[in-house]
C-alpha positions in Angstrom: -6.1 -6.3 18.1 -5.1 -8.5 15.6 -2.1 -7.3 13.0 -1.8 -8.5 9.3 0.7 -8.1 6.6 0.1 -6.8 3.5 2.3 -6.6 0.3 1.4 -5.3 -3.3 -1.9 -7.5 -5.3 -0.5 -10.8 -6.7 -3.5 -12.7 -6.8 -6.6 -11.9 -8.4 -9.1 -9.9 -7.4 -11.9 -11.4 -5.0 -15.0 -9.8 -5.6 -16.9 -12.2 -2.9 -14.5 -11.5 0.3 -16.1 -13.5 3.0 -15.2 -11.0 5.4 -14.8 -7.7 6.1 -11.1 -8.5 7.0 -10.5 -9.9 3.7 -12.0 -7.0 1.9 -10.0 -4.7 3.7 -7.0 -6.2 3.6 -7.6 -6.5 -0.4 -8.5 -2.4 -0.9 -4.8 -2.0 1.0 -3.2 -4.1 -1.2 -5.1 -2.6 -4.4 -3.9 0.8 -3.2 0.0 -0.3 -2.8 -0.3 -1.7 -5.9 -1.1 1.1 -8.0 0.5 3.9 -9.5 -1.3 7.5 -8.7 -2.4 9.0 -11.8 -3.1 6.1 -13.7 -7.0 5.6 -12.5 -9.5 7.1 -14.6 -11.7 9.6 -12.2 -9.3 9.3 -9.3 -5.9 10.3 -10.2 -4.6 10.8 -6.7 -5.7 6.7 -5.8 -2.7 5.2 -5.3 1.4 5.3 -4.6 3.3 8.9 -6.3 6.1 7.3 -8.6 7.6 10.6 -8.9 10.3 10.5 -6.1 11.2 6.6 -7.3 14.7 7.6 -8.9 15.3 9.8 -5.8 17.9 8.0 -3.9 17.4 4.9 -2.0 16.6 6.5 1.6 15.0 9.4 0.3 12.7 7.2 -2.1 12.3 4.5 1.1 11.1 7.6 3.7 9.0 9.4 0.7 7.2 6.4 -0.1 6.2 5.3 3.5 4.5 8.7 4.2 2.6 7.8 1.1 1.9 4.7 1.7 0.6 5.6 5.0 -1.2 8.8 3.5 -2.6 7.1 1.0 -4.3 4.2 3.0 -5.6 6.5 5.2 -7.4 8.1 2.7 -8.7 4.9 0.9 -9.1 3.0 3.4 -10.2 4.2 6.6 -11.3 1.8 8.5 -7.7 0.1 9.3 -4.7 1.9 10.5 -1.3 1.3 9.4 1.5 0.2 12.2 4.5 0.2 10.3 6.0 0.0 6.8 8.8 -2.1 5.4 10.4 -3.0 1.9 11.5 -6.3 0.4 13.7 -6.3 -2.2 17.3 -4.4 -2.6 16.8 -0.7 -3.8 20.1 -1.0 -5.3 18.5 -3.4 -8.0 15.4 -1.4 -8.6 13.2 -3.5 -6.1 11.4 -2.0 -3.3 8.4 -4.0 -3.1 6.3 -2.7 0.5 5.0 -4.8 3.0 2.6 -2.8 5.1 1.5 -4.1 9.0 -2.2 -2.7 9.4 -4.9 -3.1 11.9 -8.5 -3.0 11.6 -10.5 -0.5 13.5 -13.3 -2.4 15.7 
């Protein structure tokens, strides 16, 4: 089993992945990268911005049950292992990093 690291779309989107791996790994990034409520026809796709001025450890555990809710949803066919958050929450960063495995 085979564990990748995944943090928010920077690059652009591949609409070619070679793999299934890489398309995966793309539709978790896509879905950490967006805000809910902000995609025509699927308002709940997405990360809930609504408990982002909570404070720090309240916004940190809030946003991992998301994250994790929301990639099962998505994205079934991979499983998240754990979440983590670069950045200082003190400065307004808290960019994730997600560990996820693919199903096989």
């Amino acid at each position: 089993m085979q564990i990748y690291e995944v943090t928010p779309l920077g690059a652009p989107i591949n609409f070619q992945p070679s793999t299934e791996a890489e398309e995966i790994l793309q539709n978790v990034a896509t879905i950490i990268a967006t805000v809910r409520y902000s995609v025509p026809f699927d308002r709940m796709f997405g990360i809930n911005p609504e408990y982002l001025d909570d404070p720090i450890p309240v916004a940190k555990a809030k946003s991992v049950a998301d994250i994790i809710e929301a990639i099962h949803r998505h994205e079934p066919r991979c499983r998240v292992e754990s979440v983590t958050f670069d950045g200082d929450g003190s400065e307004g960063i808290m960019r994730p990093k997600v560990r996820v495995y693919i199903n096989g």
